[in-house]
C-alpha atoms as a printed R data frame, in Angstrom:
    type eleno elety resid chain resno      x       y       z
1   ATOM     1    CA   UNK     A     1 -0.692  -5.808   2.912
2   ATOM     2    CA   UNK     A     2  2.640  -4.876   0.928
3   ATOM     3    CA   UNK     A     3  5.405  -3.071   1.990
4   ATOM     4    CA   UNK     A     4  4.127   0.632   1.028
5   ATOM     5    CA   UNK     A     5  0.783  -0.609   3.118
6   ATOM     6    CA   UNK     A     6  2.718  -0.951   6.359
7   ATOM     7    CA   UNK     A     7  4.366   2.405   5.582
8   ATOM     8    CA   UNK     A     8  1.144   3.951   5.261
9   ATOM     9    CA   UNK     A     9  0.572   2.655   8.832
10  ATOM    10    CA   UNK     A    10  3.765   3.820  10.299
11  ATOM    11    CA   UNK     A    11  3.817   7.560   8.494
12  ATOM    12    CA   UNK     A    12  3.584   9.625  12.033
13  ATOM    13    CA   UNK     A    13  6.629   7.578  13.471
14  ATOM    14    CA   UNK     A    14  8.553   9.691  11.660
15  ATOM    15    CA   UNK     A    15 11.568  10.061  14.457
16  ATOM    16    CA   UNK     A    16 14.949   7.917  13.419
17  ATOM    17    CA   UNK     A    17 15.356   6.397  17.110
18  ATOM    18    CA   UNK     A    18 16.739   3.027  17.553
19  ATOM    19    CA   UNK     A    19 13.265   1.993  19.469
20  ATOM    20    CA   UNK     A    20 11.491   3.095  15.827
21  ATOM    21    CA   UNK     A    21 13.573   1.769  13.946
22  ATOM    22    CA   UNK     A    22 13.177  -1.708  16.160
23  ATOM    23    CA   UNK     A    23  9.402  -1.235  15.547
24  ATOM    24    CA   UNK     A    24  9.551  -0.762  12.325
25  ATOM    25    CA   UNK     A    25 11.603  -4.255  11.658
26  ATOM    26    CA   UNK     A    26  9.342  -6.051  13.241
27  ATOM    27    CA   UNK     A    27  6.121  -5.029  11.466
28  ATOM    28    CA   UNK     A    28  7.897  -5.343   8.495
29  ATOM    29    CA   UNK     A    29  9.136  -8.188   8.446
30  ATOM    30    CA   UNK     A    30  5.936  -9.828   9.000
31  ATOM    31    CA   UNK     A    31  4.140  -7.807   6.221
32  ATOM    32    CA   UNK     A    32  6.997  -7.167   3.637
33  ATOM    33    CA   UNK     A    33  9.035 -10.441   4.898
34  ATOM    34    CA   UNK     A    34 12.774  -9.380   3.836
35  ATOM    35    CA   UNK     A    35 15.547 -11.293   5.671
36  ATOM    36    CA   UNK     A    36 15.246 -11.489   9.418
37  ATOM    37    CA   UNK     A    37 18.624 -10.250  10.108
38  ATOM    38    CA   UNK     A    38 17.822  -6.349   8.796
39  ATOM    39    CA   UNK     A    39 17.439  -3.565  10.379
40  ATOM    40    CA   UNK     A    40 14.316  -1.536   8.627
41  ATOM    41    CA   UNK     A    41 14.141   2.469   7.954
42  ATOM    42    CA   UNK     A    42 11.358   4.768   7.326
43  ATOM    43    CA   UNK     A    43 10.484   4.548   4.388
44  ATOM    44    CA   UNK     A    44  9.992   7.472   1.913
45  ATOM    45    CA   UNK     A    45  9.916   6.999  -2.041
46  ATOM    46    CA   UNK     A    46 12.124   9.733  -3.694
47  ATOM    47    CA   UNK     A    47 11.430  12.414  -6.388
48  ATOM    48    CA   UNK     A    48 13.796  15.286  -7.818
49  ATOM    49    CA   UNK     A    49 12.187  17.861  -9.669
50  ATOM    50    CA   UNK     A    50 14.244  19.576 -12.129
51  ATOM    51    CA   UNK     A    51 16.060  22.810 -10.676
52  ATOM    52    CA   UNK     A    52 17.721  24.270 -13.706
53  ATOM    53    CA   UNK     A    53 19.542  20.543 -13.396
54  ATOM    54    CA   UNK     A    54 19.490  18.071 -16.808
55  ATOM    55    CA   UNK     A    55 17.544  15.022 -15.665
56  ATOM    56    CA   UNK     A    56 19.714  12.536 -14.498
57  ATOM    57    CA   UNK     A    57 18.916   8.698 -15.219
58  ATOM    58    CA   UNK     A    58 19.069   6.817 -11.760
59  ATOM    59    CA   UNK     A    59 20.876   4.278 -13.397
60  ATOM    60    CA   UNK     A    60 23.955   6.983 -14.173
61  ATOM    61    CA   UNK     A    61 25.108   6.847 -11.078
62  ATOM    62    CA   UNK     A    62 29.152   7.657 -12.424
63  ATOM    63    CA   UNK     A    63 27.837  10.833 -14.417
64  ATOM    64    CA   UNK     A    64 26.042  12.421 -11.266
65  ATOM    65    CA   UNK     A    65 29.129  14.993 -10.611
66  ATOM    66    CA   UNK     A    66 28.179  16.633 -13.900
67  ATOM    67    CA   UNK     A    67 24.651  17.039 -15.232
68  ATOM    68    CA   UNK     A    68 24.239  18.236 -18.836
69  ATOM    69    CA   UNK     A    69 20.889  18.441 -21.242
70  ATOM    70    CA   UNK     A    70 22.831  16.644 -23.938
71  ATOM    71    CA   UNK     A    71 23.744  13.555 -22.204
72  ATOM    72    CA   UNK     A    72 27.475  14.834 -22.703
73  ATOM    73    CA   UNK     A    73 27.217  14.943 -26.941
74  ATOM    74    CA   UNK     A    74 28.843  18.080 -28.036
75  ATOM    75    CA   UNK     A    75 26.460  19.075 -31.311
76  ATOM    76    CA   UNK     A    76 27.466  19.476 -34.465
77  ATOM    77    CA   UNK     A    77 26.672  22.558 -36.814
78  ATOM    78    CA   UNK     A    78 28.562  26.539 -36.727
79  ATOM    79    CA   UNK     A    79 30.964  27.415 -34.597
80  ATOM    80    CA   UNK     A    80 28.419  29.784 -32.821
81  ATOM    81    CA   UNK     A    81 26.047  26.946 -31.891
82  ATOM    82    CA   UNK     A    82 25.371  26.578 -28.621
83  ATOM    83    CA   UNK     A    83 27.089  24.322 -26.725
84  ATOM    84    CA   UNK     A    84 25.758  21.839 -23.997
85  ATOM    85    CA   UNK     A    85 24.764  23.496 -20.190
86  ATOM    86    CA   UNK     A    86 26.567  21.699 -17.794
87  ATOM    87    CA   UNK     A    87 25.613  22.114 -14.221
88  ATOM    88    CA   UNK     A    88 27.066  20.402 -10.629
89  ATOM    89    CA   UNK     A    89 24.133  19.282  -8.585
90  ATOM    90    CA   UNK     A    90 24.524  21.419  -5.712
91  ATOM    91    CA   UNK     A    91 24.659  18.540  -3.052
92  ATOM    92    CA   UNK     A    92 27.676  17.179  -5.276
93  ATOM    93    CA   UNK     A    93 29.457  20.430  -4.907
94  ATOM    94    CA   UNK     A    94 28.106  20.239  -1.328
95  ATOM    95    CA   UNK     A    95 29.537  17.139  -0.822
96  ATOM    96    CA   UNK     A    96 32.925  18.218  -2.205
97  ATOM    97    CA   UNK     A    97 33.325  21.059   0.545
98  ATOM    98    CA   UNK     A    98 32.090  18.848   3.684
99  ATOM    99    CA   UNK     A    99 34.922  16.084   2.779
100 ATOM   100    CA   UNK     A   100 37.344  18.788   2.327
101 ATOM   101    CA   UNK     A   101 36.555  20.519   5.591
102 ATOM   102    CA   UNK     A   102 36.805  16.881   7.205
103 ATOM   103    CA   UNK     A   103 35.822  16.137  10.533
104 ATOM   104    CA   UNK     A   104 35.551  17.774  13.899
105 ATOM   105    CA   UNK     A   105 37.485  16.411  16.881
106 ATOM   106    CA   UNK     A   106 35.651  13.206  19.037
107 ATOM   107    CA   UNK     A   107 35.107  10.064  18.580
108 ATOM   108    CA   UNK     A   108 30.730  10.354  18.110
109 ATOM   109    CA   UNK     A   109 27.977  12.283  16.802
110 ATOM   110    CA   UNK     A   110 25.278  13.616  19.082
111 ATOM   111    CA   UNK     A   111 21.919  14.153  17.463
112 ATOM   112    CA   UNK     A   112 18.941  15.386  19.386
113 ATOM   113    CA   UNK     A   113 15.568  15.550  17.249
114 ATOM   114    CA   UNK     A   114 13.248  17.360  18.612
115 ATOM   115    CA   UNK     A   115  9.264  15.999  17.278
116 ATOM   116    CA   UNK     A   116  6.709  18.344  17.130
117 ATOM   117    CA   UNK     A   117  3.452  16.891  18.611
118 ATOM   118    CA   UNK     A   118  0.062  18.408  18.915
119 ATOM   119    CA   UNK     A   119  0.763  18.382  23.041
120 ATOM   120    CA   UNK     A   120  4.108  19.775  22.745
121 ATOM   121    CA   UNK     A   121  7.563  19.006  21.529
122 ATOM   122    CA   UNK     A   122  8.865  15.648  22.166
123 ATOM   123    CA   UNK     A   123 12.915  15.278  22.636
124 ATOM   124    CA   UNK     A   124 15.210  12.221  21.918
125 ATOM   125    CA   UNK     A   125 18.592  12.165  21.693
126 ATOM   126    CA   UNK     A   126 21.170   9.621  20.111
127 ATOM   127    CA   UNK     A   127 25.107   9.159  20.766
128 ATOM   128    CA   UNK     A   128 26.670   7.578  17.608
129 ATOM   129    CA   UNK     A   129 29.989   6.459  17.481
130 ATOM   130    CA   UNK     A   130 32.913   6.131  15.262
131 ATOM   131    CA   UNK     A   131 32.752   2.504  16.151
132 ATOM   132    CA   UNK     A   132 29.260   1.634  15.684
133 ATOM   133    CA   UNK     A   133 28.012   2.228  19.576
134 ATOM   134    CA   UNK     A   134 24.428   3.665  19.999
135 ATOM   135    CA   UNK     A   135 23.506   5.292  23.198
136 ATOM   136    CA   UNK     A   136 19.736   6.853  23.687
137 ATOM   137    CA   UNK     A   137 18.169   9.049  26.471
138 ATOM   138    CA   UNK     A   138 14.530  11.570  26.397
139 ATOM   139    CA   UNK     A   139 16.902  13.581  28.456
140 ATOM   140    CA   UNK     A   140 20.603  14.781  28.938
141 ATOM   141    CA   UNK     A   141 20.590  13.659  32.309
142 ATOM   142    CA   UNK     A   142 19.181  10.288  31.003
143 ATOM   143    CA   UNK     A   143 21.535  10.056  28.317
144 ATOM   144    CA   UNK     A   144 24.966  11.097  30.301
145 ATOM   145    CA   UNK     A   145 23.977   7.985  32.763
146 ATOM   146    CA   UNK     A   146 23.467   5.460  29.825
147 ATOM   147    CA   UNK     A   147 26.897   6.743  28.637
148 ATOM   148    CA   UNK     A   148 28.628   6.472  32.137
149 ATOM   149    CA   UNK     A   149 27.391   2.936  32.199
150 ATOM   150    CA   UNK     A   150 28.144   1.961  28.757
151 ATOM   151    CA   UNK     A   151 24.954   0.665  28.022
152 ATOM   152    CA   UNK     A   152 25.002   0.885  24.404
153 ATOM   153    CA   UNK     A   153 22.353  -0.688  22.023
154 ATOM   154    CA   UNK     A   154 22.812  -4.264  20.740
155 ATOM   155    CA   UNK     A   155 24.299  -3.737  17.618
156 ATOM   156    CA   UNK     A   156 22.843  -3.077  14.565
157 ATOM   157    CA   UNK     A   157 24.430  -4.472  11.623
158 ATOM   158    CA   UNK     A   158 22.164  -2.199   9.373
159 ATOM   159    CA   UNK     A   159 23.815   1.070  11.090
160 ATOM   160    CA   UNK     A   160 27.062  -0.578  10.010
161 ATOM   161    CA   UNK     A   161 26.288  -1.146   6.511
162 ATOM   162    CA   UNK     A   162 24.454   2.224   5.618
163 ATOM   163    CA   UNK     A   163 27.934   3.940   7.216
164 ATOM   164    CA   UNK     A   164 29.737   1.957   5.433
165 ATOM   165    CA   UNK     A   165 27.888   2.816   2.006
166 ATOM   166    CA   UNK     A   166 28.169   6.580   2.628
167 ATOM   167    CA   UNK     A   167 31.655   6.304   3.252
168 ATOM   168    CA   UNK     A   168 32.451   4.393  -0.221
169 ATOM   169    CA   UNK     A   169 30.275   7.547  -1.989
170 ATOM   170    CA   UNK     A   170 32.263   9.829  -0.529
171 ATOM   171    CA   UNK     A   171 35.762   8.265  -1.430
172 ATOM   172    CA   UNK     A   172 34.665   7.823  -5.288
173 ATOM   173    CA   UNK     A   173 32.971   4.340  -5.600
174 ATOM   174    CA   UNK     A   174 29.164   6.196  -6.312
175 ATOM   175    CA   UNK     A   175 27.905   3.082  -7.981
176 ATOM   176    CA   UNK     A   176 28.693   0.457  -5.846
177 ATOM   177    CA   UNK     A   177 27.583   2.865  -2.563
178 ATOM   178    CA   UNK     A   178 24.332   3.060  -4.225
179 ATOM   179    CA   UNK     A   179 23.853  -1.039  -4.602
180 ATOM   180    CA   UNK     A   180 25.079  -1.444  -1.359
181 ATOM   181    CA   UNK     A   181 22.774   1.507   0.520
182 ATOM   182    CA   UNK     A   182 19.681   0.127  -1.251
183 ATOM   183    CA   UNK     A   183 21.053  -3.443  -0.320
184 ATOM   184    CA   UNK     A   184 21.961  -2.387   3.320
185 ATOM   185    CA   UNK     A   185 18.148  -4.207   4.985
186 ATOM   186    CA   UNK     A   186 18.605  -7.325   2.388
187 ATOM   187    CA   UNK     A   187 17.904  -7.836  -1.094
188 ATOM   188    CA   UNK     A   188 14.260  -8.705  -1.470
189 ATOM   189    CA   UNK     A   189 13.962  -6.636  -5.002
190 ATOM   190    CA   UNK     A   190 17.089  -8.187  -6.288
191 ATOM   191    CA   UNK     A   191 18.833  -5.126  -7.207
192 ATOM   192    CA   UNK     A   192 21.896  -6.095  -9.220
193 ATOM   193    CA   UNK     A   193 20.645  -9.633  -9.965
194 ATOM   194    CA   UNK     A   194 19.521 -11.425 -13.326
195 ATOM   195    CA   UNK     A   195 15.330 -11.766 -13.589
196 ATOM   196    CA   UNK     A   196 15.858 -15.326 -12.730
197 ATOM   197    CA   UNK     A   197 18.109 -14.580  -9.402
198 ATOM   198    CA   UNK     A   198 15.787 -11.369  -8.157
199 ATOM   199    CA   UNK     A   199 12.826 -13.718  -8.820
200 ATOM   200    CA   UNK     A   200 14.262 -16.454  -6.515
201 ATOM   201    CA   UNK     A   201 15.442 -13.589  -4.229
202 ATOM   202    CA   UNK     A   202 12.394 -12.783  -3.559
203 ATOM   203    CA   UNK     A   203 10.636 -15.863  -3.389
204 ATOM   204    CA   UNK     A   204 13.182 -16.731  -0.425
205 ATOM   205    CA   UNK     A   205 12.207 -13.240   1.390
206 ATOM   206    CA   UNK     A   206  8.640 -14.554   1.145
207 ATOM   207    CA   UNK     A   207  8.588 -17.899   2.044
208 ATOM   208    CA   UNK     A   208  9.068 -17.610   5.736
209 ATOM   209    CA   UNK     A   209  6.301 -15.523   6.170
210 ATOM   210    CA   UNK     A   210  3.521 -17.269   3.124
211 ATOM   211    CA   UNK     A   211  1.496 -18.916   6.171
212 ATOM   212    CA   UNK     A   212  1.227 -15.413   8.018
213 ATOM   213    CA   UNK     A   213 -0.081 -13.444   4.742
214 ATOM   214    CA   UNK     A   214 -2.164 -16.567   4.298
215 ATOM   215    CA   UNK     A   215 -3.355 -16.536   7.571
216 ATOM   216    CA   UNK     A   216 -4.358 -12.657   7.416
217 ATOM   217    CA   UNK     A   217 -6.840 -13.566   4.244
218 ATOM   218    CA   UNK     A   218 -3.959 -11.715   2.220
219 ATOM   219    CA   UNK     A   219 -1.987 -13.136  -1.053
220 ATOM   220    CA   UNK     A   220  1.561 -13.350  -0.975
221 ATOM   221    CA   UNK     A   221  2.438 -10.253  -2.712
222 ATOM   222    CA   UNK     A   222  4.122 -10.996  -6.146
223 ATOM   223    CA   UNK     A   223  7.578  -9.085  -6.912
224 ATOM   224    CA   UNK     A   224  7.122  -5.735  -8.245
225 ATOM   225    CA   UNK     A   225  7.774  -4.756 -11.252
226 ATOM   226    CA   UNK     A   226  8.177  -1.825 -13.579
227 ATOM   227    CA   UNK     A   227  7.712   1.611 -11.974
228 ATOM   228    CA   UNK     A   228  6.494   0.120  -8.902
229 ATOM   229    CA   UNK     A   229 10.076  -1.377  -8.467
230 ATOM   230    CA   UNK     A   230 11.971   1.338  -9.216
231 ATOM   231    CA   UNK     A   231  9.918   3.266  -6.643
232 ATOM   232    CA   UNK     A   232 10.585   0.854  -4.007
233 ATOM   233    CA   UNK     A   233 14.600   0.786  -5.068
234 ATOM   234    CA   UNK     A   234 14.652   4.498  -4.976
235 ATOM   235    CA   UNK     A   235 12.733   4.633  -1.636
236 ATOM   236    CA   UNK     A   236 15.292   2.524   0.029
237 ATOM   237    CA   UNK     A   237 18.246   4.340  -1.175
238 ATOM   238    CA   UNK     A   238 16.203   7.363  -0.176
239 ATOM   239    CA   UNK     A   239 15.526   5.925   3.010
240 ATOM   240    CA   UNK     A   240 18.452   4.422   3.945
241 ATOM   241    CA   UNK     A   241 20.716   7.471   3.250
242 ATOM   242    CA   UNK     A   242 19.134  10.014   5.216
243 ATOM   243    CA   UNK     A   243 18.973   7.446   7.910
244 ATOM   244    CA   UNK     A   244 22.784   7.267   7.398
245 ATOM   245    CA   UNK     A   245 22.638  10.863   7.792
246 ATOM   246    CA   UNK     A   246 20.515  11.353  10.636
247 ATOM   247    CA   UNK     A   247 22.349   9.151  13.059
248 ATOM   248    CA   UNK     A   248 26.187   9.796  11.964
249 ATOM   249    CA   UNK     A   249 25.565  13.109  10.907
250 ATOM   250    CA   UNK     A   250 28.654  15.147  12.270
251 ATOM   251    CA   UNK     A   251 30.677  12.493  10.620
252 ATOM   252    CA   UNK     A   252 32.030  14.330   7.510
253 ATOM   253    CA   UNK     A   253 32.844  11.409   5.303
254 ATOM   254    CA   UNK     A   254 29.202   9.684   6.083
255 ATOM   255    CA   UNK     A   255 27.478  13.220   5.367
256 ATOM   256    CA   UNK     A   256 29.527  13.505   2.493
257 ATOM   257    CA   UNK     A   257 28.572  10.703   1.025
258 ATOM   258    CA   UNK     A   258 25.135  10.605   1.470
259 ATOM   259    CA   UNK     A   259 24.951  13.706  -0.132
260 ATOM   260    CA   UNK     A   260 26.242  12.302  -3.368
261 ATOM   261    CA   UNK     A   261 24.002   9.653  -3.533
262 ATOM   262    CA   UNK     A   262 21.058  11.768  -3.188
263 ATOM   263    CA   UNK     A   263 22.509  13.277  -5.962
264 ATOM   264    CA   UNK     A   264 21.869  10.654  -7.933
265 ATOM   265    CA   UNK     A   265 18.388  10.585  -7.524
266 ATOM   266    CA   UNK     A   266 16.459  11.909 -10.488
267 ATOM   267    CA   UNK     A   267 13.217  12.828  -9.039
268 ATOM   268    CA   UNK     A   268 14.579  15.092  -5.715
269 ATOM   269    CA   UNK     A   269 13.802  18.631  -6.251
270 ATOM   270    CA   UNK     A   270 16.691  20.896  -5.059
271 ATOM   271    CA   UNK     A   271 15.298  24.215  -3.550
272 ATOM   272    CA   UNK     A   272 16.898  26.935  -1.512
273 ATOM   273    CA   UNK     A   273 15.214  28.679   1.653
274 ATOM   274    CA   UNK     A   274 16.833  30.240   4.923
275 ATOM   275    CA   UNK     A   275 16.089  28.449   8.552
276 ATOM   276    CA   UNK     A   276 16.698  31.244  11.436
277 ATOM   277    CA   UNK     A   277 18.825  33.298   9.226
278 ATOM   278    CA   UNK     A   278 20.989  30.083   7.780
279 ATOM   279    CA   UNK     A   279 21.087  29.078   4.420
280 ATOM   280    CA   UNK     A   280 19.486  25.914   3.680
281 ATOM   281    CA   UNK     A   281 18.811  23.414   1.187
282 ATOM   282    CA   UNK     A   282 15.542  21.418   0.460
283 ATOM   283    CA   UNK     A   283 14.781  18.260  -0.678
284 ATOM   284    CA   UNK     A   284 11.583  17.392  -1.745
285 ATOM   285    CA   UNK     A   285 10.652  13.970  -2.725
286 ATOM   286    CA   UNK     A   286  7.903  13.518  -4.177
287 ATOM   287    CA   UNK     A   287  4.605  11.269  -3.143
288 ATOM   288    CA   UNK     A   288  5.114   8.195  -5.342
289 ATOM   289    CA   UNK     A   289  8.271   7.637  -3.502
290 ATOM   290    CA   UNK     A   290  6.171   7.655  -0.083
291 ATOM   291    CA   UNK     A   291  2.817   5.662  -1.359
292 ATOM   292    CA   UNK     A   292  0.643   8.675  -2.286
293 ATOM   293    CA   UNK     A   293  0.384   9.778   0.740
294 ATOM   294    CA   UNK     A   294  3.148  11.885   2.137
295 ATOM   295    CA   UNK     A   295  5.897  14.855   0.496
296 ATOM   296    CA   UNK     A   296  9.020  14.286   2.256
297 ATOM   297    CA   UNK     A   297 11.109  17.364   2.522
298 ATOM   298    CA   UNK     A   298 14.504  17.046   3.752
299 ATOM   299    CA   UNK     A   299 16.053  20.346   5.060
300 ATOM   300    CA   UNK     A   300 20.114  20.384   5.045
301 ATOM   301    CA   UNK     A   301 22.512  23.288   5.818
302 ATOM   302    CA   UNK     A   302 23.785  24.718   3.190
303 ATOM   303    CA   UNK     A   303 27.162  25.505   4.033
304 ATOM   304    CA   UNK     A   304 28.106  21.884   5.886
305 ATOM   305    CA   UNK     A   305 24.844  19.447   5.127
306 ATOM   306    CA   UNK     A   306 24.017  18.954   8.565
307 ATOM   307    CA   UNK     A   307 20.252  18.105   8.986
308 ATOM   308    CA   UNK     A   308 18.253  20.922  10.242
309 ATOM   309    CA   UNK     A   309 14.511  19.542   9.419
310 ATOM   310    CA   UNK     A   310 12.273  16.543   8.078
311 ATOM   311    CA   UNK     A   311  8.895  17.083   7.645
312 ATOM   312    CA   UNK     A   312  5.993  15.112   6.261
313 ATOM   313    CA   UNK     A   313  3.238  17.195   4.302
314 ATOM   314    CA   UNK     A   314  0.188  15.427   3.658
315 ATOM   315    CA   UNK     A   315 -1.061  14.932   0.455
316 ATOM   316    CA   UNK     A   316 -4.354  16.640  -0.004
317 ATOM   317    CA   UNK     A   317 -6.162  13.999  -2.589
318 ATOM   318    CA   UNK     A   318 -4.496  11.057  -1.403
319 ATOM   319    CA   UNK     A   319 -6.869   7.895  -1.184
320 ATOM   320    CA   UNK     A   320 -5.800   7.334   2.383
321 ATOM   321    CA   UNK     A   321 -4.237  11.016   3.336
322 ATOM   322    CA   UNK     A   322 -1.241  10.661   5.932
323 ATOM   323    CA   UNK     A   323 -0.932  12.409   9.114
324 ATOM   324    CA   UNK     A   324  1.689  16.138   9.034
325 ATOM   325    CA   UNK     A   325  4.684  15.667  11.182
326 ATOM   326    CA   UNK     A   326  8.063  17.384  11.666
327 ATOM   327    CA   UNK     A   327 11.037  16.283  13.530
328 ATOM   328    CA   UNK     A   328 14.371  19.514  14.052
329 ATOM   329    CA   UNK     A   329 17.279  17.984  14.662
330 ATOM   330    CA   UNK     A   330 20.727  19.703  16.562
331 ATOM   331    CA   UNK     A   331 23.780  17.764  15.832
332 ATOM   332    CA   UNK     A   332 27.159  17.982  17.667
333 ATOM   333    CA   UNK     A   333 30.544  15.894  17.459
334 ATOM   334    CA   UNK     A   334 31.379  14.468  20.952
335 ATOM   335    CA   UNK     A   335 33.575  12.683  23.190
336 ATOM   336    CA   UNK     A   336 31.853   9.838  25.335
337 ATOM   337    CA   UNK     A   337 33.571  11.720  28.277
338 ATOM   338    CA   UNK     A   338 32.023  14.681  27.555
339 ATOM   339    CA   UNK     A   339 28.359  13.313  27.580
340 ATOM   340    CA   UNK     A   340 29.357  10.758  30.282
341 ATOM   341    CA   UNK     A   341 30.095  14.508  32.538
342 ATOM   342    CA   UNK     A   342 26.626  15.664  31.217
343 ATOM   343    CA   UNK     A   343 28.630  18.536  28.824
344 ATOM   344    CA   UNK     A   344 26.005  17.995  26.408
């Protein structure tokens, strides 16, 4: 069992609730073994079709603002040549507005997703906080208590650090938001390491957990390589971000910046559609970002990036086919007063 294995397993737990989330890290770090002290996120490996956008290399994380066919080389010949098409990727100019419109008054986000089941709709909602303070409830009433008594979740230094990332993207550091957002869990792949560091990075993310593969009849799974690892980096930036998203959502500087680092993602294909009469934005990544299985699509509003929708579409050939889901999500800024007094 690797890590897109245990994925497979997990693909209709699609919700981003701290008890998921918990569930998730555990599994995971007995199949994929990275260090015990993350926090692990859905995981969903990335694609960006081309939307009248030049293909941007993953690895040009500085030139995402502005995408042009030529790679920026003005060509040579008459002066009626045609000169290079230079487009802004419409979450970077997306991005732009939501920092410049800054953030509500409070002090949290409230986020209540809303999963679709096949016996009706199933409701959770999360209380974020400037500060890093998680409160849960299935229910207002539920919630407002958990508030009143201040019974936040442990913390979660992996809520910290994907914050944290989104925050550097959206006040100009793109590159090193990128390293640390696929970094946030640990560093298992060795992003940003020499061959002979990622090699020993991941040797040390395996080691505490040989005798358990061993003991399952399975192999310890050797580092990947090629484009299996840059599936697996792009799935955790992927992955991380939206998470990032999804619980600090009415924070403009966090949505801000996780918008720009999706930008940066070559394979994401950028479509426009209308939710209940609101303009919205999709992004679609594709199935070798989510083990064959699955097409994530992302829904965002278009005039502020808040997350409307997430939905998982099966893939129809797939060698083990996933199971459909879809998760709405409502998202408010807050005072813990407020929800305390049930004004949810």
């Amino acid at each position: 069992m690797d890590e897109m294995d245990l994925m497979k397993n997990m693909r209709d737990v699609p919700s981003p609730s701290p008890e998921a989330y918990d569930r998730a890290r555990t599994a995971l770090h007995t199949a994929m073994a990275e260090p015990v002290d993350t926090v692990v996120r859905p995981k969903r490996w990335m694609s960006w079709t081309k939307v009248g956008v030049a293909a941007v290399s993953a690895a040009a994380v500085a030139a995402a603002v502005v995408m042009a066919t030529t790679g920026g080389t003005v060509p040579t010949g008459p002066s009626d040549a045609a000169l290079p098409v230079v487009v802004e990727s419409p979450l970077v100019k997306l991005a732009s507005a939501v920092k410049a419109a800054g953030t509500l008054p409070g002090e949290a986000s409230l986020i209540i997703n809303t999963k679709l089941l096949p016996d009706g709709p199933q409701l959770f909602y999360t209380v974020y906080t400037d500060k890093g303070q998680v409160f849960t409830g299935d229910s207002p009433q539920n919630l407002a208590a958990t508030v009143a008594k201040g019974a936040a979740e442990p913390d979660s230094p992996f809520n910290a650090k994907v914050t944290a990332a989104a925050r550097l993207a959206a006040n100009g550091d793109v590159e090193k938001a990128k390293v640390d957002m696929i970094t946030a869990a640990g560093n298992a792949l060795g992003v940003g390491l020499s061959p002979a560091e990622a090699d020993k990075a991941w040797e040390q993310a395996m080691a505490d957990f040989e005798e358990k593969f061993r003991g399952s009849g399975k192999e310890v799974p050797a580092r990947p390589t090629g484009e299996e690892l840059e599936n697996r980096i792009n799935n955790h930036l992927f992955s991380n971000a939206t998470h990032a998203l999804y619980i600090a959502a009415s924070d403009a500087e966090v949505r801000a910046g996780v918008l720009k680092l999706l930008a940066t993602m070559k394979d994401v294909a950028i479509g426009k559609t209308d939710v209940d009469g609101q303009a919205a934005l999709t992004l679609t990544a594709a199935p070798a970002i989510q083990g064959g299985d699955t097409t994530y699509v992302l829904t965002v509003n278009a005039d502020n990036g808040l997350p409307i929708r997430s939905e998982g579409i099966p893939v129809k050939d797939a060698a083990e086919p996933s199971k459909p889901w879809v998760v709405n999500y409502k998202t408010a800024r807050v005072t813990l007063a407020d929800v305390a007094a049930g004004k949810i």
